[in-house]
C-alpha positions in Angstrom: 15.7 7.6 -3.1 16.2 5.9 0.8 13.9 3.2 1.5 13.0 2.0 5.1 15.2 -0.9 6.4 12.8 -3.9 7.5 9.9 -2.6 9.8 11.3 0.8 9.8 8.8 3.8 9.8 8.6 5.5 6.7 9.1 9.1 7.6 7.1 12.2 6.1 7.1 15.8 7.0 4.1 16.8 9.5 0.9 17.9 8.1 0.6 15.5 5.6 -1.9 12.8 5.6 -0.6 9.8 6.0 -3.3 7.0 4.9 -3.3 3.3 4.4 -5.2 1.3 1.2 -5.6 -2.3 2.3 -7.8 -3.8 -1.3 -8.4 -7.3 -1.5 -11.3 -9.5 -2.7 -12.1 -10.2 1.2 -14.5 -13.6 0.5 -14.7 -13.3 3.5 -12.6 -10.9 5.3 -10.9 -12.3 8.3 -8.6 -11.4 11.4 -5.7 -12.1 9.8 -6.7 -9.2 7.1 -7.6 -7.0 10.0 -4.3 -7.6 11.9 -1.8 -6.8 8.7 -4.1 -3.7 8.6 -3.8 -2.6 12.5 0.0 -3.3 12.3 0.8 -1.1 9.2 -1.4 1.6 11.0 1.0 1.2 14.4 4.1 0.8 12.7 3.8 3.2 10.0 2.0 5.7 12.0 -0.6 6.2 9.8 -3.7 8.0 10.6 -5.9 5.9 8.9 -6.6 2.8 6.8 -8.7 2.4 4.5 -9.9 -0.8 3.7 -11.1 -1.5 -0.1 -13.0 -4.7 -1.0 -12.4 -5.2 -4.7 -15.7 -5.1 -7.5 -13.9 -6.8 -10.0 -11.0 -8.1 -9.0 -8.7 -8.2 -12.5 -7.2 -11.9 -11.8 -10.5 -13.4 -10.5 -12.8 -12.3 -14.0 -15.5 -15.2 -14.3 -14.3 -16.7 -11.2 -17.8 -17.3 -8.3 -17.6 -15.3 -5.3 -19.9 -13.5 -2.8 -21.7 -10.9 -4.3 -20.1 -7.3 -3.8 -22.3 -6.2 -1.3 -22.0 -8.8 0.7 -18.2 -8.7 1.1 -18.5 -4.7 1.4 -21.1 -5.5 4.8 -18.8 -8.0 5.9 -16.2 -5.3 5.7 -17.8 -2.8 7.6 -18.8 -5.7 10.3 -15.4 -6.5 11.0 -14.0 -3.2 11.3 -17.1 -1.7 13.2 -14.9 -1.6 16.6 -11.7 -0.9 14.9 -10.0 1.9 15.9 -8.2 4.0 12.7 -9.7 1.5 9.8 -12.3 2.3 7.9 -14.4 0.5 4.7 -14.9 2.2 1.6 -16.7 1.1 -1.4 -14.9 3.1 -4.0 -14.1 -0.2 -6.0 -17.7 -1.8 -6.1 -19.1 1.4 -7.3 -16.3 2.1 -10.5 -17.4 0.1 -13.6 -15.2 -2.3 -15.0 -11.9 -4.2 -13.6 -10.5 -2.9 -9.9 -7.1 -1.8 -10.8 -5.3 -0.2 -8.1 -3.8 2.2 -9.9 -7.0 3.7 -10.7 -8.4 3.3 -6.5 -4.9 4.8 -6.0 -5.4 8.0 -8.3 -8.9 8.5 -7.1 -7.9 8.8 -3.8 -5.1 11.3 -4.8 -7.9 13.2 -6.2 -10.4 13.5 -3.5 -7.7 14.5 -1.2 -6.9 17.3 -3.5 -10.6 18.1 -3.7 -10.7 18.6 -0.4 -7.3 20.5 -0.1 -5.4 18.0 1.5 -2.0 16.6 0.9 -2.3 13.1 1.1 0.6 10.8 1.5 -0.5 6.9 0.6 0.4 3.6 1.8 -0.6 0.8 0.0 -0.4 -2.7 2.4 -0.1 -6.2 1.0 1.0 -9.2 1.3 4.2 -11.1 0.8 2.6 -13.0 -2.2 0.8 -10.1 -3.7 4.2 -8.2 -3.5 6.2 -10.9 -5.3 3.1 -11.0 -7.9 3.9 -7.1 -8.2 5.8 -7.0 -11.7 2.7 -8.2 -13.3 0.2 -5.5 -11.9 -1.8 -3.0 -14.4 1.1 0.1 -14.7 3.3 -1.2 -11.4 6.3 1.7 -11.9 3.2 4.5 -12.3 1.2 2.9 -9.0 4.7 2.5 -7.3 5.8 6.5 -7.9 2.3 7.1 -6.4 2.1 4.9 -3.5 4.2 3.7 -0.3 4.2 0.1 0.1 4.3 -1.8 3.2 4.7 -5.6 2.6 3.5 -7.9 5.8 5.5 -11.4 6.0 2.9 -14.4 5.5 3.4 -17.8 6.8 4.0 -20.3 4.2 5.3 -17.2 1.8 9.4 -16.6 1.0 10.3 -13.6 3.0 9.6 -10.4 1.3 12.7 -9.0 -0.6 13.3 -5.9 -2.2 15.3 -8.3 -4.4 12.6 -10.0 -6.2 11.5 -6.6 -7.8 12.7 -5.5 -11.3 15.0 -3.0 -11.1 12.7 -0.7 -13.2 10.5 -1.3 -9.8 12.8 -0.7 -7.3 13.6 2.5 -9.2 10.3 3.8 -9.2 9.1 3.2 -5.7 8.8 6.2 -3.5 9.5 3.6 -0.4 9.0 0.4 0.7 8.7 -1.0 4.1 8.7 -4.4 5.4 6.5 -4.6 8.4 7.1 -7.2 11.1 4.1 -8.8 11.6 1.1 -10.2 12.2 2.3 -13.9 10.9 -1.5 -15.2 11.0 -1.5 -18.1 9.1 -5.4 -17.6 7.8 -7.2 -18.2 4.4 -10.2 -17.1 3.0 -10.0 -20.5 1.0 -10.1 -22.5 4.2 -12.8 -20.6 5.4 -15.2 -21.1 2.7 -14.4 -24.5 2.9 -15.2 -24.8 6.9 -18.4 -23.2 6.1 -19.7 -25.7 3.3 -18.5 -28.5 5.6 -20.5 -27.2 8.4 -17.3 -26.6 10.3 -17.2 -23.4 12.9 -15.4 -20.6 11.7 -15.5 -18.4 14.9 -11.1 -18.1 15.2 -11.1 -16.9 12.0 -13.3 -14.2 11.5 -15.2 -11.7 13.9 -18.4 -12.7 15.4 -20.7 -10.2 13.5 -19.1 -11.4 10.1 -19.5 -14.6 11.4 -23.4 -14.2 12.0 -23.3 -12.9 8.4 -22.2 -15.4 6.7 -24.3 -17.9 8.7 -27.8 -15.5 8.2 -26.9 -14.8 4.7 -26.3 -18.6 3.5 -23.2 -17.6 2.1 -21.0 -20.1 0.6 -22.8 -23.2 1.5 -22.1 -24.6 -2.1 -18.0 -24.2 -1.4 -15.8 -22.1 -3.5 -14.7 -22.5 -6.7 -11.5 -19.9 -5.8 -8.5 -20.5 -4.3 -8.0 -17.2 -2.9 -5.6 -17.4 -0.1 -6.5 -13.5 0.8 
């Protein structure tokens, strides 16, 4: 098994599709999410990425957050005039806790619905990477997936070194991208918005509108979720 040196392009033969899985709880999404999606996309060259608020996210159960559909429409807001990223809504609508090893083998199987040979990268953080070990069945998700890590201000440097060797062994390949750097959190958000504080840098202007229209989280957050 090879695996990418830092911000290499992880290579696969041609007619394969090459597609991106950016999940996260996005309360709200925000450019920083958008930008760590837009530079996997160039540096990976991947044809598409698909962008996958979480329904239940596993480590938040019981924690207050917007209501699915309103994260999902925030989603699609942001990404309207995105070129090569779409939403999807495939973790909202499965019962239960959003693992990503189950959003990873559903999207295996559609693609082989469908005939296609789909070749999947799955794009996180530095944090989320380091918290990998403790995932829901991380060697079976890492022989299914690609993973392209994006540095994060404020985060240790992602290191292949910080994975179990169990891990590292069952990774397919692993990529350390080289940007964005963005230091943005939806926790500082939510907090600007229940101080009455603008929020315009830090997301786009339609998701921006939303939360104002929608009266989202005027009572603060309860969360810490740096994502």
């Amino acid at each position: 098994m090879t695996r990418p040196l830092p911000g290499e392009e992880a290579r696969v033969p041609a007619g394969i599709a090459r597609i991106g899985m950016l999940g996260g709880t996005f309360d709200p999404i925000h450019v920083a999410h958008v930008a760590v999606a837009q530079a996997a996309r160039r540096e990976l060259d991947l044809d598409e990425v698909v962008v996958i608020p979480a329904g239940q996210p596993p480590h938040k159960l019981g924690v207050e957050m917007a209501p699915a559909a309103d994260r999902l429409r925030m989603v699609e807001l942001a990404l309207a005039k995105e070129k090569g990223l779409v939403s999807s809504r495939i973790e909202i609508d499965r019962a239960g806790p959003s693992w990503t090893i189950d959003t990873a083998v559903a999207l295996h199987e559609a693609a082989r619905a469908e005939g296609l040979d789909l070749d999947l990268t799955m794009i996180l953080s530095a944090d989320a990477f380091a918290s990998l070990p403790a995932w829901h069945e991380p060697e079976r998700l890492l022989r299914m997936v690609r993973v392209a890590v994006a540095p994060r201000p404020g985060t240790a440097a992602p290191s292949l070194e910080s994975l179990p060797s169990a891990l590292l062994d069952a990774a397919i390949g692993i990529t350390i991208l080289r940007g964005p750097n963005l230091d943005v959190s939806a926790t500082e958000i939510r907090r600007r918005v229940a101080a009455g504080r603008s929020i315009e840098r830090f997301v786009a202007p339609a998701v921006a509108r939303y939360i104002k229209e929608h009266h989202l989280y005027r009572q603060g957050s309860t969360s810490e979720d740096t994502t």
